[in-house]
N, C-alpha and C positions, 0 to 999 in steps of 0.2 A: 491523382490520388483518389483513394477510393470513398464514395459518400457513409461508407461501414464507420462507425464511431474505430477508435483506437482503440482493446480492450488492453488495459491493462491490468494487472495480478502482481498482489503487493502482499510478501511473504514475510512471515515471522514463525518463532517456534510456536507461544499458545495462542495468536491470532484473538487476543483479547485486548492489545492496546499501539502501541506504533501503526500497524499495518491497518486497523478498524480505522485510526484518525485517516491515511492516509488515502482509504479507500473512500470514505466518508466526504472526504477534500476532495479528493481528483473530484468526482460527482459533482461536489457544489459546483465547482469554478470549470468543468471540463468541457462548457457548451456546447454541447451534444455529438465534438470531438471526440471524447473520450469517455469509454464506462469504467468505473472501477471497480475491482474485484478484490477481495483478502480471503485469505487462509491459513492456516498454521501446519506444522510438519507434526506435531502434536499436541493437539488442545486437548486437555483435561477433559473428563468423563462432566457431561454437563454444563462445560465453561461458558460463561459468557462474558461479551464484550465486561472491561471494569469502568465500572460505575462514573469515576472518577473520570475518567475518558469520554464519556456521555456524555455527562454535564459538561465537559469544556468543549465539546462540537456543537452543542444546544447554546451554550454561550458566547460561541462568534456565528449564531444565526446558521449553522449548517445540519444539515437535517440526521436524522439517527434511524430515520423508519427503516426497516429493513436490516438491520445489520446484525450479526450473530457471528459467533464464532465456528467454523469450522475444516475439516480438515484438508489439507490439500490434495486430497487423494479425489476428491469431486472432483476435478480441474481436469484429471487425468483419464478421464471415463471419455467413451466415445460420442456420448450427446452434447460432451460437457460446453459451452462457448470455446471458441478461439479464441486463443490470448497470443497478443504481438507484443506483449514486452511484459516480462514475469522480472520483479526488481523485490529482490531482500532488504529488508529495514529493521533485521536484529545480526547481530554477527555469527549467533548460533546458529541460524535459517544459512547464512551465507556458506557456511562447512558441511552444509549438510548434504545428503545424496539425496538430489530432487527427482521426482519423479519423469518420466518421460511424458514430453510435452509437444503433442502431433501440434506439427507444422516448425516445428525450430522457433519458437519466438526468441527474441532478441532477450536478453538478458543483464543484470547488472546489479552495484549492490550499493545500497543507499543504507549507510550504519547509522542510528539514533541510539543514542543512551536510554534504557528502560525506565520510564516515566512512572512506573508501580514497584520500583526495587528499591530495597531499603525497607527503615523502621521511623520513617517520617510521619510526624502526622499528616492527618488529611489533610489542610491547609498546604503542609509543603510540597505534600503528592499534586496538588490542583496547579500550584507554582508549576512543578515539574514536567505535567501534563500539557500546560502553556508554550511553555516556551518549545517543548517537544512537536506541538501544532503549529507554532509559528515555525520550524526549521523547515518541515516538511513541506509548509504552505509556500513558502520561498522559494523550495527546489519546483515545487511541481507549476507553481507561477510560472517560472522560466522552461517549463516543460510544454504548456497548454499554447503558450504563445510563440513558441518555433513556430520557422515558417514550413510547407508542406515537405519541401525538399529536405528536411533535416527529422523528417518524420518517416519519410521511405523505406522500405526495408529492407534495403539492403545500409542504410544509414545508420538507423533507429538504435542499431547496437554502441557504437563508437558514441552517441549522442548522449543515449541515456550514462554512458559509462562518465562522457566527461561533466555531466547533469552532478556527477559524486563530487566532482573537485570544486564544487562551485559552494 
């Protein structure tokens, strides 16, 4: 296997909340196996990460430097990093027409309930946020700690896809 981190790209439509936590996750916990990456299929004019989201990665100690919302159409540029495994974590991103992505990365789709929808107060949004970083942090635990053969690419697809049912 290769001593290359694993890049992975973790897709949503505004790339302001599921996909930031998850990107923000892989990082903390992906010792220096894996980078992560997010994006949206269309973030709002200006969007950034929600707030709400922030404070709950600042609040299990995982770090926020760096993270912004933006489009996935950077990914697809010819400078852009190589990504081996581009995984959706809204259901909208999942029907969407992605863009092409040199190299075939492996693909898959990880659905989370939207942790900023509704007319809850902030309190229940912060609840909602939680338990949304606990789901993710679950799936992507059992991701960091596959062993290298279940990480190969010709594997990495069938792997990540069964990473959904877990």
């Amino acid at each position: 296997m290769s001593t290359q981190p694993i890049n992975v790209l973790f897709l949503c439509t505004h790339n302001s909340a599921r996909s930031i936590l998850a990107e923000a996750t892989l990082n903390h916990i992906g010792g220096g196996r894996f980078k992560g990456f997010s994006a949206g299929s269309s973030p709002r004019d200006n969007q950034q990460p929600n707030p709400i989201g922030l404070q709950t990665l600042r609040n299990a100690g995982i770090s926020t430097e760096g993270l912004s919302s933006k489009s996935w159409d950077q990914f697809a540029l010819p400078d852009a990093p190589h990504m081996d495994l581009i995984i959706t974590v809204c259901d909208n991103a999942a029907g969407e027409v992605c863009p092409y992505w040199p190299g075939k990365p492996a693909t898959a789709h990880w659905g989370y309930a939207d942790p900023s929808a509704g007319d809850g107060s902030d309190a229940e949004k912060a609840e909602a946020f939680k338990a949304t970083l606990h789901a993710i942090r679950r799936r992507l635990d059992l991701l960091v700690n596959l062993p290298a053969d279940k990480l190969e690419a010709m594997t990495i697809q069938q792997t990540a896809k069964d990473l959904a049912k877990a």
